[in-house]
Phi, psi and omega in degrees: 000163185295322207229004157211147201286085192238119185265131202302016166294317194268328178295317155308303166336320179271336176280337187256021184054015149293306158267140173290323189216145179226122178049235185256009193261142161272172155323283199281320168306336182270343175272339199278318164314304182287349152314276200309323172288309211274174153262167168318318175292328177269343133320329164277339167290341194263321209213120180318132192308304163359297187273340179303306196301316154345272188298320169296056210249187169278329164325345186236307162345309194282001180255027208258141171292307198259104168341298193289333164292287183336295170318298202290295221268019180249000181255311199281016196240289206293303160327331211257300208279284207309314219249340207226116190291117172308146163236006173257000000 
């Protein structure tokens, strides 16, 4: 990770719910950080679309700092639950 030395194995590991927690990050704090980093593209390259759509709820939204990332990713959530057949 950027600001603390977490090797990205284990960070797949924690986004893709096999391990609960790396460091002080939980599933979500750590998807929430990479919301709030990444652009969008490089997040769908990172992370199975399944778990965005998964992850990607309003609970974690409505905690994100910048309205306009808020605005965008509850429009990119409401697109994502329409276009993408649940399988789990």
């Amino acid at each position: 990770m950027w600001d603390y030395n977490l090797p990205v194995d284990k960070i797949d590991d924690l986004i893709d719910g096999k391990i609960d927690r790396l460091g002080h990050y939980n599933r979500e704090t750590i998807f929430k950080k990479m919301l709030e980093t990444f652009p969008w593209f490089i997040l769908i390259e990172l992370i199975d679309i399944e778990v965005i759509k998964e992850l990607l709820n309003h609970d974690i939204i409505k905690t994100l700092k910048s309205p306009a990332l808020r605005e965008n990713y509850f429009y990119v959530s409401k697109r994502l639950q329409e276009i993408i057949p649940n399988t789990r």
